[in-house]
N, C-alpha and C positions, 0 to 999 in steps of 0.2 A: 504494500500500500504506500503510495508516495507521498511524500509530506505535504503536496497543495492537495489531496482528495484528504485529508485526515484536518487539512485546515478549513473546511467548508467550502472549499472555492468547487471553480467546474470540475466534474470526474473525468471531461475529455482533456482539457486542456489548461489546467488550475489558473485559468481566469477569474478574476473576481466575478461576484454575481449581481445581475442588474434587476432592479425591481422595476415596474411600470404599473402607475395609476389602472389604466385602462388595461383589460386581457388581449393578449393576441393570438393568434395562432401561431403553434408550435407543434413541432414535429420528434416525437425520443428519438434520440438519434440510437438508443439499444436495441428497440420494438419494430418503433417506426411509427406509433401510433400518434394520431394526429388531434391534440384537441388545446383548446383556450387556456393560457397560463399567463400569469402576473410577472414569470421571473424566467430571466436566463443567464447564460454568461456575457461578458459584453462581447464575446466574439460571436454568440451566438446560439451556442448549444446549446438544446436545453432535454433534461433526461426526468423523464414520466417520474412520479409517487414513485408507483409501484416497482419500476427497474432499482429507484432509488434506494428503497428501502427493503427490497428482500428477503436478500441475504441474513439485513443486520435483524429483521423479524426470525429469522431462521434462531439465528443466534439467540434473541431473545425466548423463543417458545421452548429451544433446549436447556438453559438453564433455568429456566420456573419452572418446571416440568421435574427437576431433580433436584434444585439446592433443597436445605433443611435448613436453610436462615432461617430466624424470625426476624430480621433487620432488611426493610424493603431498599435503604438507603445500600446497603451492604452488596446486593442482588443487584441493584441497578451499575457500581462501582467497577464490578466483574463485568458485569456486561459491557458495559463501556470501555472498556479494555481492546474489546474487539475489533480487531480491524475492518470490520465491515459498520462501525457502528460512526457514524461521521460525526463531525462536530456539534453538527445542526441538521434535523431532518426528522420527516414523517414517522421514521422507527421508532421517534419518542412519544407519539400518540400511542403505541400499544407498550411499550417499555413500561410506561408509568404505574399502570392499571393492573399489568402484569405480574409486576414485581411486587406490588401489593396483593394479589391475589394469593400468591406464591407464601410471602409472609403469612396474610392471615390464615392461610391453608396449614402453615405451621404451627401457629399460637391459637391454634382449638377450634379454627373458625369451619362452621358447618359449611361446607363446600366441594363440590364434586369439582375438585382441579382440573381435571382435562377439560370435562365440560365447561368451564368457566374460562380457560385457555382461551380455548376455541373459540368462543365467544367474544372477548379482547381482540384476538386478534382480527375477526372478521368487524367489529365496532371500529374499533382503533384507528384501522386501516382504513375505514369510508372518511375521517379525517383529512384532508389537502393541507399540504403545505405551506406553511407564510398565513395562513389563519389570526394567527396572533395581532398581525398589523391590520390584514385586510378585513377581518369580521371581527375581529377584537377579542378575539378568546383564543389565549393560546391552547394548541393540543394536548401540553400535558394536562393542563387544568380539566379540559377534558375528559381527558383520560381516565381521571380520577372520579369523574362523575358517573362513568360506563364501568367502572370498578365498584361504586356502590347501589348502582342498579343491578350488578351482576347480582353479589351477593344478597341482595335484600328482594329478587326476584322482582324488580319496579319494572310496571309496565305504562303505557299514557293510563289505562283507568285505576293506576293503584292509588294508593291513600298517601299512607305515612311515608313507605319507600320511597314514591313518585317525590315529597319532599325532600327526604335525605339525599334522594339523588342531585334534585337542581339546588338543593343549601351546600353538597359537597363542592359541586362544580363551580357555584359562589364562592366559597371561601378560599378556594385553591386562586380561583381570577383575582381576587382580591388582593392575597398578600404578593402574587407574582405583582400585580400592577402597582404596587407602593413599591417596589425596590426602582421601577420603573425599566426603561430600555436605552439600548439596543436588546434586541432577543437574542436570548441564550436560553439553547435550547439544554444543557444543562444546568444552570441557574435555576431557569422555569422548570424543570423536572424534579429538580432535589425541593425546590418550594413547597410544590404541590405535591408531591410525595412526604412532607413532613407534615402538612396541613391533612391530609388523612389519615395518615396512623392517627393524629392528636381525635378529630372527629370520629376516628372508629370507635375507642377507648370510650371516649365521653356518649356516644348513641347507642353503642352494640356492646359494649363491656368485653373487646379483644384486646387484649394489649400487646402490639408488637413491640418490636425492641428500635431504637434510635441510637448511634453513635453521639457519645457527650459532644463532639465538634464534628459539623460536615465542610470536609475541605477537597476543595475542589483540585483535581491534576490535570486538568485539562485546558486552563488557561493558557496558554501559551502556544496553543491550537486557534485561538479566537480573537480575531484581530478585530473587533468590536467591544474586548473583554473592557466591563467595567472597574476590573481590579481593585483599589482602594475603595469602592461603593458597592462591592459587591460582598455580601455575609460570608460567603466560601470560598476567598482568595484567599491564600496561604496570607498568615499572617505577614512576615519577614518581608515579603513581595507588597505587598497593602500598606504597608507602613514606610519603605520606602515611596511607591507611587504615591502618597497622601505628602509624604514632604519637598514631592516635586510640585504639587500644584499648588 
C-alpha cells in the first residue's frame, strides 16, 4: 500500500481530492460504473463507494466476527491497522457499528453476531461518502444509530427502540460536531464510538470496556489533521502544534 493511498489522496494517482458543490458525473475507473458524485481527484479519477471500501469491509467483518474484546475502541485500533482500511472513507460507516456490535456481543449483550454483522454491513454500506459535509451527518455517527437499531430490533413502527435509535444517532452528531472540522474520519469514529458505549451503559445496562486515553496513530496520514484541537493527538505532538500557533 503506498503512502498517498494510506494518506487519503487518489488510489490511482495520490492526487489530492477535489470536492464540488454540484454532483457530476463520474465514471470508477475499477468497475466502470457510471453515476453522480461530489468528489474526485483533481486529475480526475474518481473510484465508486463500493470499489473503495471492500476490501477494508472484508477486513472489518473478519475481525468482529472473532475478536473477544469488550473494548469497541480496541476492535476498531486493529482494524485500522489494515492496509486496506484508508485514512478517510465509506469502511467507516460499517466499522463503527461493527465494532460495537462485536463488543457488546462480548459484554453479555443479547445478540445473534453474525446476524447482526450482516446487517451492518448491508446498512452501513447504503451510506455514501463525504455525507458528513454534504447532508451533514457524518457516517460514523450513523453508524452508530444502525448499531442501536440492530440491537434493540427498531423498526419505523417501533416505540422506544425507534427513539434510542434516532437519540443515538443525535448524540454521536452532536459531540463529532462541537470538536468541529475538517472531517476525520477517525476523529469522527473514535467520537461516536465513545458516545455509544457511554449511551448503551446508561439505556441497556451493557457495559463495555473504554481505554483510560484514546490516542490517535494515524495522524500523520491526515493532512487536514487538527492536531492541537483534536482530543486524540498524541499529547507531545499537541503541545508542540498548540505553541506554534
Amino acid at each position: 500500500m503506498g503512502e498517498t493511498e494510506r494518506r487519503g489522496a487518489c488510489l490511482i494517482c495520490g492526487a489530492d481530492l477535489v470536492y464540488f458543490q454540484e454532483a457530476k458525473e463520474m465514471t470508477c475507473v475499477f468497475c466502470g460504473k457510471r453515476e453522480l458524485s461530489h468528489a474526485s481527484c483533481k486529475d480526475g479519477h474518481y473510484v465508486c463507494d463500493a470499489c473503495h471500501a471492500r476490501k477494508g469491509i472484508e477486513a472489518v467483518m473478519r475481525e468482529c466476527r472473532t475478536t473477544k474484546s469488550r473494548n469497541p475502541i480496541e476492535i476498531m485500533q486493529k482494524i485500522m491497522a489494515d492496509p486496506y482500511i484508508y485514512m478517510h472513507g465509506p469502511e467507516h460507516h460499517v466499522m463503527a457499528g461493527a465494532a460495537l456490535l462485536a463488543a457488546y456481543h462480548n459484554s453479555g449483550g443479547e445478540v445473534d453476531l453474525d446476524w447482526a454483522l450482516a446487517e451492518m454491513k448491508e446498512r452501513g454500506g447504503q451510506v455514501p461518502g463525504g455525507v458528513c459535509g454534504f447532508w451533514g451527518c457524518c457516517g460514523a455517527g450513523v453508524s452508530t444509530g444502525i448499531y442501536m437499531s440492530i440491537i434493540t430490533k427498531a423498526t419505523p413502527l417501533s416505540g422506544k427502540s425507534w427513539g434510542l435509535s434516532n437519540r443515538m444517532t443525535s448524540r454521536a452528531l452532536n459531540a463529532i460536531g462541537e470538536i468541529g472540522g475538517p472531517r476525520c474520519c477517525k476523529r469522527d469514529t473514535f467520537t461516536a464510538v465513545k458516545e455509544a458505549v457511554q449511551m448503551t451503559k446508561e439505556e441497556l445496562g451493557i457495559e463495555m470496556e473504554l481505554p483510560e486515553k484514546i490516542e490517535c496513530g494515524f495522524h500523520v496520514e491526515n493532512q487536514q489533521c487538527l492536531r492541537g484541537k483534536c482530543p486524540y493527538h498524541p499529547k507531545e505532538d499537541a503541545t508542540r502544534a498548540m505553541s506554534r500557533s
